[in-house]
Residue frames relative to the residue before (quaternion, step in Angstrom):
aa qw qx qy qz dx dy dz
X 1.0000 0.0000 0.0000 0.0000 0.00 0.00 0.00
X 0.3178 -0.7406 0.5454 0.2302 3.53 -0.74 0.54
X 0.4063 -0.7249 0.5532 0.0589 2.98 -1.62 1.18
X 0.5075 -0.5922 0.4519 0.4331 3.35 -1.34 -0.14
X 0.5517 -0.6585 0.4810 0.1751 3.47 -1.12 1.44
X 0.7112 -0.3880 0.4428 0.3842 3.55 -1.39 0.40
X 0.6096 -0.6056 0.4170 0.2962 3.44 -0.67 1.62
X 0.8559 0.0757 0.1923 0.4741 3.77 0.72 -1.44
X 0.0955 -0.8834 0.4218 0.1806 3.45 0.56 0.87
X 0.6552 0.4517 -0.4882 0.3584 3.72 1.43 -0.07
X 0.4568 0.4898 -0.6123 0.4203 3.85 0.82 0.62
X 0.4872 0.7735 -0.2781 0.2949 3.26 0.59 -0.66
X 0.6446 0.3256 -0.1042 0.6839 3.51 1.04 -1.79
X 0.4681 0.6515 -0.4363 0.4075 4.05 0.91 0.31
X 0.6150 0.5699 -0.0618 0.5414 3.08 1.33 -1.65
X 0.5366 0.6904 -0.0834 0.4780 3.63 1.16 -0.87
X 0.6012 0.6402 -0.1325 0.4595 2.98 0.79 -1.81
X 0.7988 0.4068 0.0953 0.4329 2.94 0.71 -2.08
X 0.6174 0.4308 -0.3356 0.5661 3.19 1.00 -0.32
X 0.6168 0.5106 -0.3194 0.5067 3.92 0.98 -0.67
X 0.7578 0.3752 -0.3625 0.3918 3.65 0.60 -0.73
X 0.5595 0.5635 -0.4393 0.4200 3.63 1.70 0.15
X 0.6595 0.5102 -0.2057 0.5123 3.23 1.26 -0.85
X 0.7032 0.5243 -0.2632 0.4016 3.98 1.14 -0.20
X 0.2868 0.7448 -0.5267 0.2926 3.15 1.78 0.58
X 0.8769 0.2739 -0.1844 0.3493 3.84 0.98 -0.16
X 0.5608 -0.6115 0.3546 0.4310 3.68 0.01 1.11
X 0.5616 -0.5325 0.5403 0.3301 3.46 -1.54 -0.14
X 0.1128 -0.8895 0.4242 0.1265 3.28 -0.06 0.92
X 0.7111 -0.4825 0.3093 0.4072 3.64 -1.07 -1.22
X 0.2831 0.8779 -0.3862 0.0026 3.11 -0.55 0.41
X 0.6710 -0.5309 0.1609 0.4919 3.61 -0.70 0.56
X 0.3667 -0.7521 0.3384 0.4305 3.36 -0.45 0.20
X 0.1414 -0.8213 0.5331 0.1458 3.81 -1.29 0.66
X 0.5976 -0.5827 0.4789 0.2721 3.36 -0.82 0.91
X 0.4249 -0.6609 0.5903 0.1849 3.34 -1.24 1.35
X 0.4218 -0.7950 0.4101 0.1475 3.38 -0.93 0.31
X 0.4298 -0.7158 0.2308 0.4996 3.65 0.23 0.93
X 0.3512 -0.6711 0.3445 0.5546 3.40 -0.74 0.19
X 0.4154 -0.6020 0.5504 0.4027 4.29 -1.45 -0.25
X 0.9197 -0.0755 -0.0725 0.3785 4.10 1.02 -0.05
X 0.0915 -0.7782 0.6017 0.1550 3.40 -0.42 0.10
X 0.3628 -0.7415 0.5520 0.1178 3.41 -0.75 1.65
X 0.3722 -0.6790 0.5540 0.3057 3.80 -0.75 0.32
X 0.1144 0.7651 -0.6295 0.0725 3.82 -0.45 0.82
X 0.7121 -0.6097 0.2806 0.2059 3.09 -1.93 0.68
X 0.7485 0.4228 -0.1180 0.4971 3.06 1.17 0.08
X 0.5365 -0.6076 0.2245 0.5409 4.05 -0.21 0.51
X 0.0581 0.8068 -0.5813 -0.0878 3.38 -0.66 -0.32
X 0.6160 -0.6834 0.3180 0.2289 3.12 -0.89 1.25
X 0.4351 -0.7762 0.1297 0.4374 3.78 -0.67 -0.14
X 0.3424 -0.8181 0.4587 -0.0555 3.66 -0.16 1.32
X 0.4256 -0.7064 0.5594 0.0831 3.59 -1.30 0.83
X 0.1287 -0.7575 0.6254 0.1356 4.00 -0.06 1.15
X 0.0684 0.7701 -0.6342 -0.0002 3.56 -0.79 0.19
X 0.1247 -0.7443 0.5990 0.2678 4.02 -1.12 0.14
X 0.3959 -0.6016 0.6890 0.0821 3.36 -1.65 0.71
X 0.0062 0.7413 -0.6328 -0.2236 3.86 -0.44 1.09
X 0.4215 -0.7647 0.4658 0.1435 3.35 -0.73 1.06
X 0.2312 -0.7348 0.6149 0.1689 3.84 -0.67 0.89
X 0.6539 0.4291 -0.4045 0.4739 3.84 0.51 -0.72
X 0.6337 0.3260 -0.3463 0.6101 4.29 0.54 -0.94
X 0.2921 -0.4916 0.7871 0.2315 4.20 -0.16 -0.58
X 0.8262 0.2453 -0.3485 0.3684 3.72 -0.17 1.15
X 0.4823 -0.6882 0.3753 0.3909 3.41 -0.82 0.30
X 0.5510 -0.6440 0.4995 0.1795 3.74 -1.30 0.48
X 0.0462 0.6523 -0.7377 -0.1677 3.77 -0.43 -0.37
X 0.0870 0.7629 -0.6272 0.1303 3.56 -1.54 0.95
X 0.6099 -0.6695 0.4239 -0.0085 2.85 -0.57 2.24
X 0.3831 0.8086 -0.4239 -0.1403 3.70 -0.06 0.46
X 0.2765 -0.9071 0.2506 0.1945 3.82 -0.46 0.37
X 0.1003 -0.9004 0.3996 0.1397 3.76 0.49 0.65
X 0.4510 -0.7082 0.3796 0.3885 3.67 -0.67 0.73
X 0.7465 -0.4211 0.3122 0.4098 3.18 -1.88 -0.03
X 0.8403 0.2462 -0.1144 0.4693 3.67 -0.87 0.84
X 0.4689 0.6986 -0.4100 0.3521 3.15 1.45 0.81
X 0.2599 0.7548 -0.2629 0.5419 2.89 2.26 -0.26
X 0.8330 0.3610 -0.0321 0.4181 3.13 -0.18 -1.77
X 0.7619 0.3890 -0.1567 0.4937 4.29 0.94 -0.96
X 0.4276 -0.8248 0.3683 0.0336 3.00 0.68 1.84
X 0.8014 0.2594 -0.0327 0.5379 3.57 0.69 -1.45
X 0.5985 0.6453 -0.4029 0.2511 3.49 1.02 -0.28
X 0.1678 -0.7868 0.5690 0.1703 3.65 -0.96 0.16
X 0.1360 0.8395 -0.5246 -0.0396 3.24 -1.28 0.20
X 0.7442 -0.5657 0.1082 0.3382 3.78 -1.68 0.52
X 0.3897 -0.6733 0.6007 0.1840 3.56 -0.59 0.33
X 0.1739 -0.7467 0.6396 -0.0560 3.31 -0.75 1.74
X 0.0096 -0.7617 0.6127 0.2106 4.08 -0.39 0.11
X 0.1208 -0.6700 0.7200 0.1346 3.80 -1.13 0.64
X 0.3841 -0.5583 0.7050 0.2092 3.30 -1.99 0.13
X 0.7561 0.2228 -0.1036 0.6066 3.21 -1.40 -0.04
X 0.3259 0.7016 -0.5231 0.3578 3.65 0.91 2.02
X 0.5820 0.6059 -0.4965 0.2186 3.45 0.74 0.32
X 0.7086 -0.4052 0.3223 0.4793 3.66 -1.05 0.12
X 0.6634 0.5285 -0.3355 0.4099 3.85 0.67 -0.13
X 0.6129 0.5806 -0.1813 0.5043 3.19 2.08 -0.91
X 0.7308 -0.3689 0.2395 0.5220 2.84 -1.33 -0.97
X 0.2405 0.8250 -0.4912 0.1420 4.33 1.07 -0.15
X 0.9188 0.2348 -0.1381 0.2856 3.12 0.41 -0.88
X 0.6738 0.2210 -0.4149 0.5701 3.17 1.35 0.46
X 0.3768 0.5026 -0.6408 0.4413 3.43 0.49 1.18
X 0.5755 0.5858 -0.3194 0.4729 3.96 0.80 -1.32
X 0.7386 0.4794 -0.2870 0.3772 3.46 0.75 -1.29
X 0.6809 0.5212 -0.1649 0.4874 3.32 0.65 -1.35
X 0.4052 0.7214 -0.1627 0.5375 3.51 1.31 -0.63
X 0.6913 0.5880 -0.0350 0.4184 3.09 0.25 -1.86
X 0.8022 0.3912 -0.0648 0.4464 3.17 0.24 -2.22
X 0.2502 0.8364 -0.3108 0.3757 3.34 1.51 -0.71
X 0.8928 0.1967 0.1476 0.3775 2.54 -0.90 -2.09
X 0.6060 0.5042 -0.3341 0.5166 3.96 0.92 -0.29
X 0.6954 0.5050 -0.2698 0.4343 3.62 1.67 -0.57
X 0.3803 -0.7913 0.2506 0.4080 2.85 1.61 -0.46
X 0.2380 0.8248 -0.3638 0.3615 3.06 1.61 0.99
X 0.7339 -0.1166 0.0253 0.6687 3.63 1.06 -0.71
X 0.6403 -0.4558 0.4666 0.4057 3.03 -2.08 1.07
X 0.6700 -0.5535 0.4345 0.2366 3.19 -1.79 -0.25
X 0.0317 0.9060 -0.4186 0.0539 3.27 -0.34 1.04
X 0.4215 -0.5545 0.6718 0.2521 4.16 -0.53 0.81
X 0.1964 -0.5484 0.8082 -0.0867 3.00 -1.70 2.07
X 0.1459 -0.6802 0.7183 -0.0115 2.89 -1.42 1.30
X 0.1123 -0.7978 0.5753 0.1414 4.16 -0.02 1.49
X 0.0592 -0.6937 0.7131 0.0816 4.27 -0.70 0.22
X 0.3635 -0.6188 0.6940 0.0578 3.42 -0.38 2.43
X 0.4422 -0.4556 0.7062 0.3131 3.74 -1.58 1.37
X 0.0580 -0.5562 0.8074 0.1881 3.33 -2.28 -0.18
X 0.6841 -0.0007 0.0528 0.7275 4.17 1.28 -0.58
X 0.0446 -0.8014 0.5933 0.0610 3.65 0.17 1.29
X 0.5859 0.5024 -0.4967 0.3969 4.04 0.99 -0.28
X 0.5737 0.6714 -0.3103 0.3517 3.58 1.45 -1.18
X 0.8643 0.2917 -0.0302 0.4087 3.30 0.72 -1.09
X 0.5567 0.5910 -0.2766 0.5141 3.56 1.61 0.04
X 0.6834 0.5585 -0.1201 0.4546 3.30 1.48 -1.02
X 0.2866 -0.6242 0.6933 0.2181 3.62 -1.17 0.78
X 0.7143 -0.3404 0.4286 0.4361 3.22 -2.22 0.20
X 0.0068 -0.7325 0.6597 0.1680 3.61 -1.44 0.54
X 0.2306 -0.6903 0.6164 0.3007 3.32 -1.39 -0.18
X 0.3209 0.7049 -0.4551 0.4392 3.97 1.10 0.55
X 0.3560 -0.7353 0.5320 0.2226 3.46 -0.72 0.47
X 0.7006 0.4648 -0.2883 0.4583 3.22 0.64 -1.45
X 0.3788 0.5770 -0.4391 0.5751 4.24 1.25 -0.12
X 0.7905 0.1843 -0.3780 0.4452 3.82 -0.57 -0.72
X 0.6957 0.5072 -0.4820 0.1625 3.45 0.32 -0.19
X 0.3531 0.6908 -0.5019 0.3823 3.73 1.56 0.03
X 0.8881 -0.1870 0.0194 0.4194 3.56 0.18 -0.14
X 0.8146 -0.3134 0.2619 0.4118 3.30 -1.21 0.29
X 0.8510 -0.0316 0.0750 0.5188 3.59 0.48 -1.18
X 0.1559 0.7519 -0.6406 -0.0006 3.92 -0.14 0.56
X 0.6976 0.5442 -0.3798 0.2701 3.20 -1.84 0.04
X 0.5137 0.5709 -0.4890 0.4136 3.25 1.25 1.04
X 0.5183 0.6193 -0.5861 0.0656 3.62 -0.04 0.10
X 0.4054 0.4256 -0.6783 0.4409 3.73 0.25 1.02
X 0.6406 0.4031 -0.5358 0.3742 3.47 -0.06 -0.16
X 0.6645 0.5939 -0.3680 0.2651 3.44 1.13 -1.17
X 0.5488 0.6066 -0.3046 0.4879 3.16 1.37 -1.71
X 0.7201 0.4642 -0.3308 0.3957 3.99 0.16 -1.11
X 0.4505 0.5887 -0.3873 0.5482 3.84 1.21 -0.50
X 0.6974 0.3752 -0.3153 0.5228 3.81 -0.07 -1.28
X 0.7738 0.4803 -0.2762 0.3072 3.21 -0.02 -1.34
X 0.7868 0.2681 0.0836 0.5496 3.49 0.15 -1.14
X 0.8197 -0.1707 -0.3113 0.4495 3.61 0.68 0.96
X 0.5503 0.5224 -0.4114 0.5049 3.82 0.95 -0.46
X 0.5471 0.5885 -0.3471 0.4835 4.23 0.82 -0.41
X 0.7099 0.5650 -0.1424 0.3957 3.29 0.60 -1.92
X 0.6001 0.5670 -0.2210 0.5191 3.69 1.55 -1.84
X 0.5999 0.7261 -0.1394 0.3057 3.64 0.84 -1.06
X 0.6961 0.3703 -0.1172 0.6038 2.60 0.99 -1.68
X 0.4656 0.7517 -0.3159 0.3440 3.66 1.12 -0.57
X 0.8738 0.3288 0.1030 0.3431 2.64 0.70 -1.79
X 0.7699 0.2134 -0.0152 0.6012 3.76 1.96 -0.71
X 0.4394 -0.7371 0.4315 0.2783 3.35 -0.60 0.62
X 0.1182 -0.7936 0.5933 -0.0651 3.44 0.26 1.51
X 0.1808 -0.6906 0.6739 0.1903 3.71 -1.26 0.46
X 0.7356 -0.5536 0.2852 0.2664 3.38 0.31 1.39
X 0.6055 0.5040 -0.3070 0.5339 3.92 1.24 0.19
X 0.1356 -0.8607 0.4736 -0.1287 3.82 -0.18 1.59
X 0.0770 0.8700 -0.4870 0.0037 3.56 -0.89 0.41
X 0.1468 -0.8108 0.5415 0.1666 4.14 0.15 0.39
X 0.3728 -0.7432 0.5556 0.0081 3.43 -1.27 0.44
X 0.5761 0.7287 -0.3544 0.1071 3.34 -0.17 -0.13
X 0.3798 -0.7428 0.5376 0.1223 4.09 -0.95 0.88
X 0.7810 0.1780 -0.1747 0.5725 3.04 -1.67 0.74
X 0.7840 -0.3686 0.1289 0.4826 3.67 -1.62 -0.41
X 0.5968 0.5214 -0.4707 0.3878 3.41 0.78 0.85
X 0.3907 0.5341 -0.3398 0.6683 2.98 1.96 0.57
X 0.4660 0.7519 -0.2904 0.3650 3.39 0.76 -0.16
X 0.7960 0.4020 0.0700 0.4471 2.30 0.68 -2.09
X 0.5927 0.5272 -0.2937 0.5334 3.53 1.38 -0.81
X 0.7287 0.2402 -0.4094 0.4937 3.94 0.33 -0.28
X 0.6193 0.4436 -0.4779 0.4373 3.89 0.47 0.29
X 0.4349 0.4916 -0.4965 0.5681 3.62 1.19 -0.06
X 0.7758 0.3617 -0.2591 0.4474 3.67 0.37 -1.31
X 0.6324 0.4723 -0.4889 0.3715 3.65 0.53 0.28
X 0.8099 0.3633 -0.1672 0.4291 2.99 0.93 -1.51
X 0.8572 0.1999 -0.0299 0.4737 3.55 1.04 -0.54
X 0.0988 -0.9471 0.2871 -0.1039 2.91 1.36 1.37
X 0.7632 0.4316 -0.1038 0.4696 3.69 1.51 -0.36
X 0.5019 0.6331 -0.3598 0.4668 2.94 2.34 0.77
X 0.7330 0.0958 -0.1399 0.6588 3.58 1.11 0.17
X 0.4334 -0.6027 0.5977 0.3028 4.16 -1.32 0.99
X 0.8637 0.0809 -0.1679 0.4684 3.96 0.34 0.11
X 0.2483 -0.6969 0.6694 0.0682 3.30 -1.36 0.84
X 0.1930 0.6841 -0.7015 0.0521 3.43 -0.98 0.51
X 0.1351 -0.5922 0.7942 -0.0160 3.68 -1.46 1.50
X 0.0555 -0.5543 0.8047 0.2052 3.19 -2.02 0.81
X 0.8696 -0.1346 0.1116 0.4617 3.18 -1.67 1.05
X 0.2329 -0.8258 0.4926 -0.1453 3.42 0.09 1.95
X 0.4377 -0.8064 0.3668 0.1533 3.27 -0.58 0.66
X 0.1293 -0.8806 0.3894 -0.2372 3.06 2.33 1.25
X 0.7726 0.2665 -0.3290 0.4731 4.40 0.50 0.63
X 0.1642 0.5611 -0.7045 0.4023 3.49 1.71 0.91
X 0.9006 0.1212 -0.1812 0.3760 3.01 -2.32 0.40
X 0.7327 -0.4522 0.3750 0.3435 4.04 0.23 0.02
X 0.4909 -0.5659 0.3748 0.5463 3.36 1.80 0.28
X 0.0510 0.8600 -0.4934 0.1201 3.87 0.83 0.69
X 0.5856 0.7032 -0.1725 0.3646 3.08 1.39 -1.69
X 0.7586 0.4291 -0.0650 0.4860 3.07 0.71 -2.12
X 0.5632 0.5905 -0.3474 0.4620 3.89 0.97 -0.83
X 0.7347 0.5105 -0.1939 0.4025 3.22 0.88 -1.00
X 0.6563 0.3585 -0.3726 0.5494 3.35 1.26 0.45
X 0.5125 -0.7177 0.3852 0.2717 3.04 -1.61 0.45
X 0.5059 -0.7102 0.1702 0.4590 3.52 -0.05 -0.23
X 0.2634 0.4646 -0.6313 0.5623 3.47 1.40 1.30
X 0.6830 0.4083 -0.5035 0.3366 3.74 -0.05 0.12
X 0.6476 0.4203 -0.3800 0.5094 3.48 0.90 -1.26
X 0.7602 0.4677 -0.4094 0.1892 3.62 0.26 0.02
X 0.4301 0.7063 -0.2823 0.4862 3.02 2.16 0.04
X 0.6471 0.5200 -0.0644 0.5537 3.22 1.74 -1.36
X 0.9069 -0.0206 -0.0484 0.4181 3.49 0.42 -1.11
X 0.6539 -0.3880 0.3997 0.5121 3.67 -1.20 -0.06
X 0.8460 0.3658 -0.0090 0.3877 3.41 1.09 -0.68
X 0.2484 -0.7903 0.4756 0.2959 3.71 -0.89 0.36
X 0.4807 0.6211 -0.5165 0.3411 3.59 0.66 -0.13
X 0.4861 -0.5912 0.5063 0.3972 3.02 -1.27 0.15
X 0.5793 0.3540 -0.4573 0.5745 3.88 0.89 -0.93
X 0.4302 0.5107 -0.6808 0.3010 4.36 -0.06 -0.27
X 0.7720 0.4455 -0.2209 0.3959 3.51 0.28 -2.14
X 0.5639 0.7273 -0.3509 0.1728 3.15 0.65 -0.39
X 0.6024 0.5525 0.0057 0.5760 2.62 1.43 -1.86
X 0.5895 0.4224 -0.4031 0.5583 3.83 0.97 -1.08
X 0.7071 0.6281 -0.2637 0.1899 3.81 0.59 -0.64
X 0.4757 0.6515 -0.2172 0.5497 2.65 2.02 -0.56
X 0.7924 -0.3617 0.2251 0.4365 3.68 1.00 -0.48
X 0.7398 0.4838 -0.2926 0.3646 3.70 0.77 0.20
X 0.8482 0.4144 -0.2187 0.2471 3.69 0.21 0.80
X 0.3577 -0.8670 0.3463 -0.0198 3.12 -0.80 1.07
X 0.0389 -0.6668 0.6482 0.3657 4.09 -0.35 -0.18
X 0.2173 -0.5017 0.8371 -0.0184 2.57 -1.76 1.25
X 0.9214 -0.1199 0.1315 0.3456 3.82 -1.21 1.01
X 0.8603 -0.2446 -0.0041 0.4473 3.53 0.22 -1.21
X 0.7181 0.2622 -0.1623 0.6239 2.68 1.63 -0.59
X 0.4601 -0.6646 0.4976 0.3147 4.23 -1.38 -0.22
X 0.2039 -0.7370 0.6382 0.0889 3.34 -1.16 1.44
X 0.4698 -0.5723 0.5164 0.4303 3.43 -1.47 -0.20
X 0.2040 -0.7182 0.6468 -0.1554 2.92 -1.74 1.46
X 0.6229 -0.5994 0.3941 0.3120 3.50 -1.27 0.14
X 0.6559 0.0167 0.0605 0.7523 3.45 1.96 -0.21
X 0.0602 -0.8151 0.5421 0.1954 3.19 -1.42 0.70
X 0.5013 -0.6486 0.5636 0.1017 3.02 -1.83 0.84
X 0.0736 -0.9246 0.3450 -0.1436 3.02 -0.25 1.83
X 0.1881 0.8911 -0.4098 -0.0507 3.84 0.12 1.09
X 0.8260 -0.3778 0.2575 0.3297 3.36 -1.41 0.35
X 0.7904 0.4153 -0.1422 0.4272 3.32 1.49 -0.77
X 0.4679 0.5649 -0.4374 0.5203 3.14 1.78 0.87
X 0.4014 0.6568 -0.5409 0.3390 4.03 1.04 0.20
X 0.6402 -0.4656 0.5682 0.2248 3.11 -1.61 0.17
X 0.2296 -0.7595 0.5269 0.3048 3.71 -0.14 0.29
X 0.8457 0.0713 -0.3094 0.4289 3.21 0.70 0.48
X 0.3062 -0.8834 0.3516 -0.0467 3.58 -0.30 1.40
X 0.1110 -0.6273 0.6600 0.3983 4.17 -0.17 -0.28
X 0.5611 -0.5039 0.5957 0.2763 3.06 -1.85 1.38
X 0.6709 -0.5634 0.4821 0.0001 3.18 -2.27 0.97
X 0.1760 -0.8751 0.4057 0.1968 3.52 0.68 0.81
């Protein structure tokens, strides 16, 4: 089912910006060269969209097949040896937010506004199912039919939609995921619990009151300070909703934050 798309996709390519200058700490290098792959569809959507490779992924860990939206930059065609970062988004299918992220993207990088970077779109099939941790809230299960899958989801990316990727584009081994609302969600429990599966996190206004704020409780408050401007839990809360960034050493308030693996605490209480 399609959702409602990012309010404004040119904050969006702001966020981007930022998410490229974490991920541009390394030049485009060499590499062998790998055939592009033909593409298997091109969904018609309302809006332009750049040109992009549909492919599907039958999925053993979800028991279903995937469709996945991918986009490669301008002259990736043409730069035989070059490589580059690999950004994953939820809520990627052509009904979603794909194409005017791809676009805007696009315009981006032809403006010379950001390096080049491979969109990876992941089309929902049960976005509450797969965005969501376990809850113990009632009024939570009733959003949909089935919630509380995103280990399976995370294990999908990881362990075969990653692997397909790498298959298929000349990635230079630097990765980042995106994703708003309870696909924000889902990105800082990737970053809590599995912090060494992508080099950047970035949540807009995270959906951080699934389960009763479970997530947040579950850190201590050397974590929320890695994470937020704050230690309270209502502090993070509120930052959760949509306002914060690391900047160098410490985190200011922003329009989205930009979260990495090397702002944790080296030593942490484990995540229940």
């Amino acid at each position: 089912m399609p959702r409602t798309s990012f309010a404004s996709a040119r904050p969006f390519v702001g966020v981007l910006l930022s998410v490229v200058a974490v991920l541009g700490c390394r030049g485009v290098g060499p590499a062998a060269p790998t055939p592009a792959p033909a593409a298997i569809a091109s969904t018609p959507a309302s809006e332009p969209v750049p040109p992009h490779q549909t492919f599907t992924v039958d999925s053993r860990v979800l028991g279903e097949t995937r469709r996945i939206n991918l986009y490669t930059p301008p002259g990736y065609e043409r730069s035989r040896d070059a490589r580059y970062p690999v950004l994953y988004m939820p809520d990627g299918g052509m009904e979603e937010d794909f194409p005017h992220v791809a676009n805007d993207v696009d315009v981006a990088i032809r403006a010379g506004e950001m390096r080049p970077v491979i969109v990876v779109g992941i089309e929902n099939t049960e976005r509450r199912r797969d965005m969501t941790g376990p809850t113990e809230v009632e009024e939570d299960r009733k959003i949909a039919p089935r919630v509380g899958g995103s280990a399976a989801f995370r294990a999908f990316i990881r362990d075969e939609l990653m692997p397909e990727i790498g298959r298929r584009v000349r990635g230079n081994g630097q990765t980042a995921i995106v994703g708003e609302s309870l696909a924000g969600l889902f990105v800082v429990e990737t970053f809590l619990l599995e912090p060494a599966l992508f080099d950047t996190y970035i949540a807009l206004s995270p959906s951080l009151w699934w389960n009763a704020q479970a997530l947040v409780l579950s850190m201590g408050g050397s974590y929320r300070r890695a994470v937020g401007t704050r230690t309270t839990t209502d502090g993070f809360r509120g930052a959760g909703y949509g306002r914060f960034e690391r900047v160098r050493a410490g985190w200011q308030n922003f329009s989205f934050s930009t979260l990495s693996p090397a702002a944790l605490p080296r030593a942490h209480p484990p995540l229940s």
